[in-house]
C-alpha atoms as a printed R data frame, in Angstrom:
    type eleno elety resid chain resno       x        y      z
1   ATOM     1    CA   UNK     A     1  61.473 -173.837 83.046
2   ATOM     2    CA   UNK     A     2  65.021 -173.341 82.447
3   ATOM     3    CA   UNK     A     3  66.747 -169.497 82.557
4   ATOM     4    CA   UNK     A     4  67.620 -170.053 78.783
5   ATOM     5    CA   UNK     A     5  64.491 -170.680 77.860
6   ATOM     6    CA   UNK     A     6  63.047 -167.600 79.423
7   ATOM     7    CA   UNK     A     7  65.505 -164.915 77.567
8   ATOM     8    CA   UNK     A     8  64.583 -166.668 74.195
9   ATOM     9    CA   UNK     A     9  61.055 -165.922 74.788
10  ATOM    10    CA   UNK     A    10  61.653 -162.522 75.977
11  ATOM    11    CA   UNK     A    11  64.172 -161.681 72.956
12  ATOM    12    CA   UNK     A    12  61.519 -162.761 70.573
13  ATOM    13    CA   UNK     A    13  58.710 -160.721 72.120
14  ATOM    14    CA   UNK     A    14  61.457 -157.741 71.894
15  ATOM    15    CA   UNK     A    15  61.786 -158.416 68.465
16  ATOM    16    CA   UNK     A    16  57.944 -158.713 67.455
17  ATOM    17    CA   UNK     A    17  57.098 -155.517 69.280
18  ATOM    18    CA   UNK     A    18  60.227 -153.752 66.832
19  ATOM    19    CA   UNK     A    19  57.817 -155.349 64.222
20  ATOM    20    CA   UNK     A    20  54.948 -153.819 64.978
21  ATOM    21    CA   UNK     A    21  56.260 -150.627 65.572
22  ATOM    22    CA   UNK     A    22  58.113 -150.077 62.123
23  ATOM    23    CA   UNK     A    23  54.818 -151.396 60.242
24  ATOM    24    CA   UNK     A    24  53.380 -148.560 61.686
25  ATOM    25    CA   UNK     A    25  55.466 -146.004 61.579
26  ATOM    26    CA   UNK     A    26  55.854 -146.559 57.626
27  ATOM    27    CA   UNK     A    27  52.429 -146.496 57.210
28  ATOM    28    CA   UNK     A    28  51.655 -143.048 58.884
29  ATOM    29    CA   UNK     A    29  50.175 -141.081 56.670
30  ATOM    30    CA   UNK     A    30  52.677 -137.850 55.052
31  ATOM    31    CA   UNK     A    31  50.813 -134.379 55.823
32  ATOM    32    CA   UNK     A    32  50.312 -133.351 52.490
33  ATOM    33    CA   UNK     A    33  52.379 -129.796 51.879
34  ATOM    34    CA   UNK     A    34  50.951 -126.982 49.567
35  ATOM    35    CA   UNK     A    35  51.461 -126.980 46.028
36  ATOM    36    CA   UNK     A    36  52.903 -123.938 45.206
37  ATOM    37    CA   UNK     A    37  51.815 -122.159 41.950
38  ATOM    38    CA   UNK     A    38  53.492 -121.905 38.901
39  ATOM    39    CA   UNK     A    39  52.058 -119.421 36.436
40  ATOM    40    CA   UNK     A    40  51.585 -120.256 33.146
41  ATOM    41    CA   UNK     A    41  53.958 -118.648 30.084
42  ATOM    42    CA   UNK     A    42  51.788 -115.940 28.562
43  ATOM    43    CA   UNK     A    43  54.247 -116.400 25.186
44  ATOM    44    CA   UNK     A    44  54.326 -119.513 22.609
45  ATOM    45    CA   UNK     A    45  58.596 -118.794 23.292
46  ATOM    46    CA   UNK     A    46  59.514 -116.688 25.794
47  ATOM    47    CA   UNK     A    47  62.648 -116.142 27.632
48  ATOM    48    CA   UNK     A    48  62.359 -116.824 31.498
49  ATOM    49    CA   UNK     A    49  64.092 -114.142 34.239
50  ATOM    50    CA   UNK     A    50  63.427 -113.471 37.298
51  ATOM    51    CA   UNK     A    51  63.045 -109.816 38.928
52  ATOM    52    CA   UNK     A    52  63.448 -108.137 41.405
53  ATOM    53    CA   UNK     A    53  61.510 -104.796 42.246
54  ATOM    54    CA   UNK     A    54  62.784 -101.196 43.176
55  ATOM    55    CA   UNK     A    55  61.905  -97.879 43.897
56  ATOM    56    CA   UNK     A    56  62.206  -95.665 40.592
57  ATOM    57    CA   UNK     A    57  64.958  -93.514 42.154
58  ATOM    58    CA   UNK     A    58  66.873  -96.899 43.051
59  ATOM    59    CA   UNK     A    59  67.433  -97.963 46.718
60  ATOM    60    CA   UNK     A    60  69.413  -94.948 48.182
61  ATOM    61    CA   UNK     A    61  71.725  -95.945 51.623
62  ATOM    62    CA   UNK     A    62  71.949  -92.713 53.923
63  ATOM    63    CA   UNK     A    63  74.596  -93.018 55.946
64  ATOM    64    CA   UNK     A    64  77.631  -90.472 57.833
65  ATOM    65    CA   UNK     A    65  81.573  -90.592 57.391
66  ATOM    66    CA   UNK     A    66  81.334  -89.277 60.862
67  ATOM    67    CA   UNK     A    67  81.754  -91.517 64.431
68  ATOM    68    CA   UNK     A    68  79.465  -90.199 66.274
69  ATOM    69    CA   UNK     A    69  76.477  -91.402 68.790
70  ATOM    70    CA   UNK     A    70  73.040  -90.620 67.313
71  ATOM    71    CA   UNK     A    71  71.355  -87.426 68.909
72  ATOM    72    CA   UNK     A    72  67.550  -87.411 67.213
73  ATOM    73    CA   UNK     A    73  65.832  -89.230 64.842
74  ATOM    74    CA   UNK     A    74  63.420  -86.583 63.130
75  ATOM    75    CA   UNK     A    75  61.493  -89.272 60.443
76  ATOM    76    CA   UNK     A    76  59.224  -92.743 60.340
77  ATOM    77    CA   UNK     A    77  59.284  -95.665 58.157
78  ATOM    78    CA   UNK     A    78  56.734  -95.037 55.748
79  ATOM    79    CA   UNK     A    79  57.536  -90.946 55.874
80  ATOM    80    CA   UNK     A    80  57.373  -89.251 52.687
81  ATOM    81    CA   UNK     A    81  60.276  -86.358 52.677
82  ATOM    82    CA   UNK     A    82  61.530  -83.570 50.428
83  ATOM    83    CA   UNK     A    83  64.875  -82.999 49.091
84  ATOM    84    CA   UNK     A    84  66.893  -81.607 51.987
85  ATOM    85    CA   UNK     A    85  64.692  -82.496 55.025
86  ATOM    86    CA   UNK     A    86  66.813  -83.613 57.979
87  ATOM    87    CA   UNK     A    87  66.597  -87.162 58.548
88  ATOM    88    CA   UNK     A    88  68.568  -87.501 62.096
89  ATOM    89    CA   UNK     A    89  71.275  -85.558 64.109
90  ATOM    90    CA   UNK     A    90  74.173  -86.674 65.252
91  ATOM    91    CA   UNK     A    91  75.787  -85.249 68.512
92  ATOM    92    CA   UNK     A    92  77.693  -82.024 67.831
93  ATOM    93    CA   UNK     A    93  77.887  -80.415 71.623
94  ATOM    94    CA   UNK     A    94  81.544  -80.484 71.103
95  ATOM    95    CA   UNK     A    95  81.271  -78.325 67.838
96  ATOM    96    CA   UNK     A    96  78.986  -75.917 68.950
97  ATOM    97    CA   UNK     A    97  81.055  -74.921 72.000
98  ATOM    98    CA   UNK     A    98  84.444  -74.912 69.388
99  ATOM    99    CA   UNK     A    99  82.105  -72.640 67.637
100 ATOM   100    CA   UNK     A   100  82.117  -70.272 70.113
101 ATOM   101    CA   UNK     A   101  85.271  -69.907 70.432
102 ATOM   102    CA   UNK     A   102  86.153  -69.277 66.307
103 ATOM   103    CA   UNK     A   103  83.896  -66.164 66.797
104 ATOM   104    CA   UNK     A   104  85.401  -64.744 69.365
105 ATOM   105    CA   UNK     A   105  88.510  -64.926 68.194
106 ATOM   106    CA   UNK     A   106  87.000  -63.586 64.447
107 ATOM   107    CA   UNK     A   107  85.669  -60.519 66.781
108 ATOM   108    CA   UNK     A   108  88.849  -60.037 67.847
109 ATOM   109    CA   UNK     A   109  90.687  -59.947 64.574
110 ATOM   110    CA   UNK     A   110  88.068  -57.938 63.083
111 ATOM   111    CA   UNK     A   111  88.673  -55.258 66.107
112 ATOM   112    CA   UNK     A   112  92.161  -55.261 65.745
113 ATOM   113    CA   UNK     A   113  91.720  -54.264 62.324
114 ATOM   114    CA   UNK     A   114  89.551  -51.515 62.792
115 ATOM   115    CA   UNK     A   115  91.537  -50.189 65.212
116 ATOM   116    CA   UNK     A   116  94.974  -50.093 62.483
117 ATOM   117    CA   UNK     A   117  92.357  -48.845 59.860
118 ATOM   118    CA   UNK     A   118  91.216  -45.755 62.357
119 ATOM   119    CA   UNK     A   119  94.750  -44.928 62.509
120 ATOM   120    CA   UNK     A   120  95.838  -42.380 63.340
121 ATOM   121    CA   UNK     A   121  93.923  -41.702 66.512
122 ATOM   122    CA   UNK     A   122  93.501  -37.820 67.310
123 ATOM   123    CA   UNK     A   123  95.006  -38.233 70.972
124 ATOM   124    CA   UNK     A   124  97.992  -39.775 69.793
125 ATOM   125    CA   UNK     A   125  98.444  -37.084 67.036
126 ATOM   126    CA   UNK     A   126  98.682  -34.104 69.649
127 ATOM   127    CA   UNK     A   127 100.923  -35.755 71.790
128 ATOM   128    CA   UNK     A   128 103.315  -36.220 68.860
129 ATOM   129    CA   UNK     A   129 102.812  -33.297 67.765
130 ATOM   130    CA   UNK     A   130 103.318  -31.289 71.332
131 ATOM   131    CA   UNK     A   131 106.299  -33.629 71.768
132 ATOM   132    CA   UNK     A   132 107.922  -32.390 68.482
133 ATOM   133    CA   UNK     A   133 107.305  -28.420 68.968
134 ATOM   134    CA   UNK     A   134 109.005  -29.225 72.575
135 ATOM   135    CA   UNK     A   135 112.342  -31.274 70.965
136 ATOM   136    CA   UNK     A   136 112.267  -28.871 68.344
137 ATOM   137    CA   UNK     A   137 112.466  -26.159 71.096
138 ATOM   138    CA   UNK     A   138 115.233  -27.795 73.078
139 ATOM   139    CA   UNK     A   139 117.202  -28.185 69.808
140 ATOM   140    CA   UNK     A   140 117.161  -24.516 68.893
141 ATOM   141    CA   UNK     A   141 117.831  -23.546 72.382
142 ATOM   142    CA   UNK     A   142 121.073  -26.223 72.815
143 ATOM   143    CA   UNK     A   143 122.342  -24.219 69.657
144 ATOM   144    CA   UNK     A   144 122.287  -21.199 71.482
145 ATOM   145    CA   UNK     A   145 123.814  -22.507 74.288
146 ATOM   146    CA   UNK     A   146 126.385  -24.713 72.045
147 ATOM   147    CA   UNK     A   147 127.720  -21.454 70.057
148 ATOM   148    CA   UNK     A   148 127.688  -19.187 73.431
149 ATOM   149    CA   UNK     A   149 129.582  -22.426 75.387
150 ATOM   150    CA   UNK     A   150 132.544  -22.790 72.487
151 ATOM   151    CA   UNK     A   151 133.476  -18.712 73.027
152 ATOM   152    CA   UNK     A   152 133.532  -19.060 76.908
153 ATOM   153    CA   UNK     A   153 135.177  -22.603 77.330
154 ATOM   154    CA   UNK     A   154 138.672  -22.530 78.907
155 ATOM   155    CA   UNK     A   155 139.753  -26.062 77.763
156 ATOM   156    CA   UNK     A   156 138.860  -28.774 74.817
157 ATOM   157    CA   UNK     A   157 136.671  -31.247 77.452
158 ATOM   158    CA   UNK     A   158 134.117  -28.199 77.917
159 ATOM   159    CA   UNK     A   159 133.628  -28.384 74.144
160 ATOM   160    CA   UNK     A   160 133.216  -31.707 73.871
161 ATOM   161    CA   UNK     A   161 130.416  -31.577 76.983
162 ATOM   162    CA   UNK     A   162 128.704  -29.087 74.878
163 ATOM   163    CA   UNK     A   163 128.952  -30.348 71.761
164 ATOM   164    CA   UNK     A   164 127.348  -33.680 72.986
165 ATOM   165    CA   UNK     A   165 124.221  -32.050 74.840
166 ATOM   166    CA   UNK     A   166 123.902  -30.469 71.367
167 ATOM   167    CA   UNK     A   167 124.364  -33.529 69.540
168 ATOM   168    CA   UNK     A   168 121.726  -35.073 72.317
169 ATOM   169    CA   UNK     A   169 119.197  -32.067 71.898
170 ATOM   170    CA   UNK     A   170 119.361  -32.777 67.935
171 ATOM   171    CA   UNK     A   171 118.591  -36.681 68.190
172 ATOM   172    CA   UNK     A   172 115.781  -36.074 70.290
173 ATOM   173    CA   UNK     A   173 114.654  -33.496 68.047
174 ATOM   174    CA   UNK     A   174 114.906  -35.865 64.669
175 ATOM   175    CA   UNK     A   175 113.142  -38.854 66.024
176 ATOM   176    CA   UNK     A   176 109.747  -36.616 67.740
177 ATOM   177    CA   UNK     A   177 109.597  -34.996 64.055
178 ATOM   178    CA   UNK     A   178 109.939  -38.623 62.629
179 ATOM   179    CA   UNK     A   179 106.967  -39.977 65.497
180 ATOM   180    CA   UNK     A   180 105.180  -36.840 64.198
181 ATOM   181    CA   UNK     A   181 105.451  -38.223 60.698
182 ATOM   182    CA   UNK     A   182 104.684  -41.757 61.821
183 ATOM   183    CA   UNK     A   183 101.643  -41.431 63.709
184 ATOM   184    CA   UNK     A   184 100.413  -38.162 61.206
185 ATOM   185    CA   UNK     A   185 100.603  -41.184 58.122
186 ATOM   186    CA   UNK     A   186  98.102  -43.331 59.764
187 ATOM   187    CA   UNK     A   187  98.251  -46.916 59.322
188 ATOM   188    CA   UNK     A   188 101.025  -48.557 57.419
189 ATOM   189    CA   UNK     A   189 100.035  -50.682 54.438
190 ATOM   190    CA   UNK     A   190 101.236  -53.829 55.614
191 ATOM   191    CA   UNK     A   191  99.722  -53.823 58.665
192 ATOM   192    CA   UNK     A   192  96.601  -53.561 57.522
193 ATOM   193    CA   UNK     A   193  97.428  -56.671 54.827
194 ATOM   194    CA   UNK     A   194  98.532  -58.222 58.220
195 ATOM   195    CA   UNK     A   195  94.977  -57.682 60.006
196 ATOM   196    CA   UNK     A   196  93.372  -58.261 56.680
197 ATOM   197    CA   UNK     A   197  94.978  -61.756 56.719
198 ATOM   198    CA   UNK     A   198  93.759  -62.615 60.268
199 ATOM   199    CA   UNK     A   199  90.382  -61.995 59.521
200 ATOM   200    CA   UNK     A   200  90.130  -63.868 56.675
201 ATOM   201    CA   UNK     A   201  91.977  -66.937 58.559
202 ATOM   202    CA   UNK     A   202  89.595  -66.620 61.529
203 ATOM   203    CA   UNK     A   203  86.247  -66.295 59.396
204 ATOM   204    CA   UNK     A   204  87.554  -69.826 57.475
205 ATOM   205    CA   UNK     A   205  88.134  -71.556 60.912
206 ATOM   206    CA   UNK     A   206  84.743  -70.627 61.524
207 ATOM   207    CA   UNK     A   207  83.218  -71.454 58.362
208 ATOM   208    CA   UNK     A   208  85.085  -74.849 58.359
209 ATOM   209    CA   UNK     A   209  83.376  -75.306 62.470
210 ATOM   210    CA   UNK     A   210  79.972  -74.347 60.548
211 ATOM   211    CA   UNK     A   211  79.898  -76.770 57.632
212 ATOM   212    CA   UNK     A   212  81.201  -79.654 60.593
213 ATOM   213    CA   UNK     A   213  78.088  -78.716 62.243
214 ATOM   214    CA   UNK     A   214  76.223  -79.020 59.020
215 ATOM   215    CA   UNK     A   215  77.118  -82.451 58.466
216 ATOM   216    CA   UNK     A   216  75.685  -83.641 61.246
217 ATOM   217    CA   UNK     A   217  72.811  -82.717 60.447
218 ATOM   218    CA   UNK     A   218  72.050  -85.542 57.607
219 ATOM   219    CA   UNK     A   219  69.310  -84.986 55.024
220 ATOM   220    CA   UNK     A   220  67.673  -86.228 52.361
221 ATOM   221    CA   UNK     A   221  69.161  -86.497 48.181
222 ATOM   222    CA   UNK     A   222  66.017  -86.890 47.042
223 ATOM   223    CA   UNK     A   223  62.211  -86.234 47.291
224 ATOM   224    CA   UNK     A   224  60.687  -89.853 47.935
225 ATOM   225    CA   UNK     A   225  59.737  -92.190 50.986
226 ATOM   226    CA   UNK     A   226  61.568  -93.822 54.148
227 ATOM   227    CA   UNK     A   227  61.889  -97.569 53.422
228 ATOM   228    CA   UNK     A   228  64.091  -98.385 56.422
229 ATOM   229    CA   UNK     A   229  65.606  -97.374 59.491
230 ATOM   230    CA   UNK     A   230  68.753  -99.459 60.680
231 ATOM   231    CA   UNK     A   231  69.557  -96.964 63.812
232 ATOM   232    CA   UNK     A   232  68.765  -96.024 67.077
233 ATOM   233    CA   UNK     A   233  68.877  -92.943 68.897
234 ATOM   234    CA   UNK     A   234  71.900  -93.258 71.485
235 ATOM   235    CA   UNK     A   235  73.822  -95.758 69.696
236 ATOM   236    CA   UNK     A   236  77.093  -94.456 68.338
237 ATOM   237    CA   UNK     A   237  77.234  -94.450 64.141
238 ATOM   238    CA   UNK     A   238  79.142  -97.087 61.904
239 ATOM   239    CA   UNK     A   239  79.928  -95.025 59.200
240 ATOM   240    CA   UNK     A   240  80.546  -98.473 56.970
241 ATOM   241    CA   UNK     A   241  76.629  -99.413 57.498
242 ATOM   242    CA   UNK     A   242  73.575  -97.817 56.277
243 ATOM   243    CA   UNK     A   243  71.922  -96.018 58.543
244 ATOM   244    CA   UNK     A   244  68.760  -95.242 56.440
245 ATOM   245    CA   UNK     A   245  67.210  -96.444 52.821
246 ATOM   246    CA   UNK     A   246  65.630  -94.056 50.870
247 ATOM   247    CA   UNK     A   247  63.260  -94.510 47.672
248 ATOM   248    CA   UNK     A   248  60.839  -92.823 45.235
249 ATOM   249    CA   UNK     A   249  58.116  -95.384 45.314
250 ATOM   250    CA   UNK     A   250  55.696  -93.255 43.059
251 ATOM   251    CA   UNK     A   251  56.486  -95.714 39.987
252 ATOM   252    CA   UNK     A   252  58.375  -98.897 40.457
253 ATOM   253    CA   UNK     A   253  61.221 -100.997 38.610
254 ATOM   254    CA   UNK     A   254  61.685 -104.455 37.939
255 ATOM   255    CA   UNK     A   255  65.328 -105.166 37.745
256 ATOM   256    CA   UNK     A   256  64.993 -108.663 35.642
257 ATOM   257    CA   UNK     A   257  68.133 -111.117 35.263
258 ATOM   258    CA   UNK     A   258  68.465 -112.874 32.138
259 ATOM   259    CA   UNK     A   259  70.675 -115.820 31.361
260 ATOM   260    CA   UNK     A   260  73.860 -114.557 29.317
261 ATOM   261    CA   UNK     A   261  72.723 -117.525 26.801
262 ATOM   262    CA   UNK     A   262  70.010 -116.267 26.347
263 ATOM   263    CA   UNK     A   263  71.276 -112.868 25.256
264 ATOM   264    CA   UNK     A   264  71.199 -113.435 21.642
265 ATOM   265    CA   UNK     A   265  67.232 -114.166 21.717
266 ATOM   266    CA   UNK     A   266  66.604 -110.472 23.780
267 ATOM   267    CA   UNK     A   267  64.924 -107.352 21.764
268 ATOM   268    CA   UNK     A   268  64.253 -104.205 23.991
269 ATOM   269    CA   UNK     A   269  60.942 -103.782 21.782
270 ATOM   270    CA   UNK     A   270  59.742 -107.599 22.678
271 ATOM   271    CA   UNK     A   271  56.715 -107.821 25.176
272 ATOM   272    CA   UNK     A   272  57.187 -109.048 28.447
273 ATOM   273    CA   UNK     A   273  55.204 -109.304 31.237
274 ATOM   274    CA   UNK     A   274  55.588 -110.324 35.088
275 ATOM   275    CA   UNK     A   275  53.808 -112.541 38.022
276 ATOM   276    CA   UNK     A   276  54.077 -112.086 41.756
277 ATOM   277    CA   UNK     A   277  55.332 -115.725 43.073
278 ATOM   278    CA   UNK     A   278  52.903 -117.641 44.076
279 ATOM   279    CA   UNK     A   279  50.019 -115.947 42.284
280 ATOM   280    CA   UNK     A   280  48.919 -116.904 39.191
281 ATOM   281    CA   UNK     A   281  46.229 -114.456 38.042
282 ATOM   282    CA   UNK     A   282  47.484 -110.799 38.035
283 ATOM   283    CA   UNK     A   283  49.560 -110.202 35.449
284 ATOM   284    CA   UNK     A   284  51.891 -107.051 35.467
285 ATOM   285    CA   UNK     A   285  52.876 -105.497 32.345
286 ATOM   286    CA   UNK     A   286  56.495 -104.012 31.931
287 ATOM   287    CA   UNK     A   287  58.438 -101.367 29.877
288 ATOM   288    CA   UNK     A   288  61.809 -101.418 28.443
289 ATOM   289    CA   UNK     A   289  63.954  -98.936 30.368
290 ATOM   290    CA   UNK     A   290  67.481 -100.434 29.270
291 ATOM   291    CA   UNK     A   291  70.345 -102.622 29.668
292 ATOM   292    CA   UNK     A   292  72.524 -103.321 32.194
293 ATOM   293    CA   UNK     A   293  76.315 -103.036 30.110
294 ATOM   294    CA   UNK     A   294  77.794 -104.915 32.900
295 ATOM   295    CA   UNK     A   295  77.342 -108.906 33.393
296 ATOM   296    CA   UNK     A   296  77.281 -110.244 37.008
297 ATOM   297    CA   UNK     A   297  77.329 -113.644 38.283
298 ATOM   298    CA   UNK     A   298  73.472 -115.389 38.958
299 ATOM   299    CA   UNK     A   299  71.808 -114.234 42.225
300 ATOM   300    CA   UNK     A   300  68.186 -115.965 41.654
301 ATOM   301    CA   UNK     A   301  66.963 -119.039 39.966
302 ATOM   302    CA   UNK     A   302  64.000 -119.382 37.607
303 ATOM   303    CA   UNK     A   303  63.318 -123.110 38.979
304 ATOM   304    CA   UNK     A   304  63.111 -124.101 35.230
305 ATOM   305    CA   UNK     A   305  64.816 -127.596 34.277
306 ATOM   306    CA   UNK     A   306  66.629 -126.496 31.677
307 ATOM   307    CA   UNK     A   307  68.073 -123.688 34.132
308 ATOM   308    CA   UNK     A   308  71.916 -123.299 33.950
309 ATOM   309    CA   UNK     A   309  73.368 -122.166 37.310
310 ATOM   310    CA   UNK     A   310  77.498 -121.495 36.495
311 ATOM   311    CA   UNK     A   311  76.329 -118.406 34.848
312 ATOM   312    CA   UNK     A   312  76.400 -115.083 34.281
313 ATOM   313    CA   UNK     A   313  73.598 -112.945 33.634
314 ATOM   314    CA   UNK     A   314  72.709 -109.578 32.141
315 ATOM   315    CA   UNK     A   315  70.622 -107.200 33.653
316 ATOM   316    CA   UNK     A   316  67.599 -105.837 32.482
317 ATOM   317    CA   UNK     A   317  65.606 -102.404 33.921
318 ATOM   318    CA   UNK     A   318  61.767 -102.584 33.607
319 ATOM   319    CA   UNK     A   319  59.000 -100.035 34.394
320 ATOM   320    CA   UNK     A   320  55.955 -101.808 36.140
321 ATOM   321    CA   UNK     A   321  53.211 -100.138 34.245
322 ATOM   322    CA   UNK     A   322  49.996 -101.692 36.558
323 ATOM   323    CA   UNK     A   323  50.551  -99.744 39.902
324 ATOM   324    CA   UNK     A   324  49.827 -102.204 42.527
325 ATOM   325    CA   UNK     A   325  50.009 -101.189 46.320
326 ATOM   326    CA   UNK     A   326  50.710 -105.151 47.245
327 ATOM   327    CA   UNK     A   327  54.223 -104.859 45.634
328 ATOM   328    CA   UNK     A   328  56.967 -104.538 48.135
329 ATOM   329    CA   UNK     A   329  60.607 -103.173 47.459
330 ATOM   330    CA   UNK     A   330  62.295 -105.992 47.172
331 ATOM   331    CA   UNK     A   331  60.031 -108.636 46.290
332 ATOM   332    CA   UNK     A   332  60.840 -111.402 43.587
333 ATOM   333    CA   UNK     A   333  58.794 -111.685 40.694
334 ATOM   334    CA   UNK     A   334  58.332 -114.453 37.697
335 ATOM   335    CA   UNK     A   335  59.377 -112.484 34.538
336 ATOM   336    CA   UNK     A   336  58.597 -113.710 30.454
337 ATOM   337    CA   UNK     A   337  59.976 -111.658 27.495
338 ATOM   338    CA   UNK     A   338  58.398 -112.953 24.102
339 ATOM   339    CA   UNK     A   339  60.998 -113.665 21.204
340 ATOM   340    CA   UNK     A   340  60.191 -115.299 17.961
341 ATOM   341    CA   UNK     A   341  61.822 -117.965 17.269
């Protein structure tokens, strides 16, 4: 048997088992995939949306315009809070110890101008006082000695020693009776605007210390529930990102988007009802809340065939009268609004 003839053979057996393989690979049969359910229009004609639910109160984002790492985290998902409950701390070691030293600094001022307002101290008022009655003495006795002097003095440079220990003895004498007058006044009215001043500076540097303090301590707007908690204690806070969602999920919205074409066919008063995807049977009633006045471009699709998608919708806000614990924030609901035709 010739070499040739052997790779023929084995090329066609090649090609027979390629054969066989492809016939059954084709004919494998396709796991069947689950139908997914489409509920049925409640409404003759009805205008198709599709929703998207919310806490009454709206989604609120907590977060800090301060760069700082995360000291405690004082709430749960699932927590219900009041208005002004702390939600977390953020590290303010640094604040507290510049705290410290504002106050000392307003004790200080606050001293200083207790001690101008107690003016004039009773010490300080004898001394003046005994130093005046002894200038005053030394002036009356250097006029004694000045006139006596003048009649004895043999030549003019005598008179002009006298006349200066005179002139000496009466300066001395002026500025004890002005001390006296000084320190008998008490304190001087700007002074005490002065110390007045630097009290009022040092309490604000304090103050603004305080209300830093206060803001890192974050709390809640509103009375309502945690939905979500995007930080970690330790980790240092992005004041761009939220840190925590809160809502008030007593009642819930549906936040419906309606093709801008279809705008004309809308009535506030029309009914309209909703479906959870993928289930059929409970039905969820809405009420009108109002309009959207601004048009956005389309987020969500209806999965209708008529569906235009280089839209823009208008947005309509719904109260979900049937309160159903299986709704979740941010779920996406099937949503008909009747209109007559």
């Amino acid at each position: 048997m010739s070499r040739k003839y052997i790779y023929l053979v084995a090329t066609a057996t090649f090609l027979s088992f390629l054969l066989i393989l492809n016939f059954f690979i084709r004919n494998e049969p396709v796991q069947a995939t689950q139908d997914v359910k489409v509920a049925n229009p409640p409404f003759p004609t009805h205008i198709s949306g599709t929703g998207i639910v919310e806490p009454e109160s709206g989604s609120i984002l907590i977060s800090s315009a301060l760069n700082r790492s995360v000291e405690k985290i004082y709430v749960s998902v699932n927590d219900k809070v009041k208005k002004g409950d702390i939600l977390f701390q953020l590290y303010n070691q640094d604040l507290m110890a510049h705290l410290k030293i504002k106050q000392k600094g307003y004790e200080e001022s606050l001293s200083n101008l207790s001690k101008i307002a107690a003016m004039p101290r009773e010490e300080d008022l004898t001394i003046a006082q005994a130093t005046l009655f002894k200038n005053r003495a030394l002036y009356h006795q250097s006029i004694i000695e000045y006139c006596m002097a003048n009649r004895c003095a043999k030549c003019r440079s005598e008179k002009w020693i006298n006349l200066y220990k005179f002139q000496q003895a009466k300066g001395e004498y002026l500025a004890a009776k002005a001390r006296f007058k000084k320190v008998k006044h008490g304190a001087w009215q700007p002074d005490l605007k002065i110390g007045q001043t630097q009290v009022e500076q040092a309490l604000a540097e304090m103050e603004a210390i305080k209300i830093e303090i206060d803001r890192t301590f974050i709390t809640s707007p509103i009375e309502g529930n945690v939905l979500q908690i995007k930080i970690r204690e330790g980790e240092t806070l992005d004041p761009s990102k939220t840190a925590i969602i809160l809502g008030n999920i007593e009642e819930l919205n549906l936040r419906v988007s309606i093709d801008q074409l279809s705008a004309s066919k809308f009535h506030p008063e029309s009914p309209a009802v909703a479906f959870k995807q993928g289930d059929t049977e409970t039905e969820f009633p809405l009420k009108f809340i109002h309009i959207e006045p601004v048009m956005v471009p389309k987020k969500y699709l209806t999965n209708e065939l008529n569906e235009k998608v280089d839209t823009q919708i208008f947005e309509i806000l719904y109260r979900i009268e049937k309160n159903n614990s299986n709704l979740f924030i941010g779920e996406q609901m099937d949503v008909y609004i009747y209109f007559e035709k």
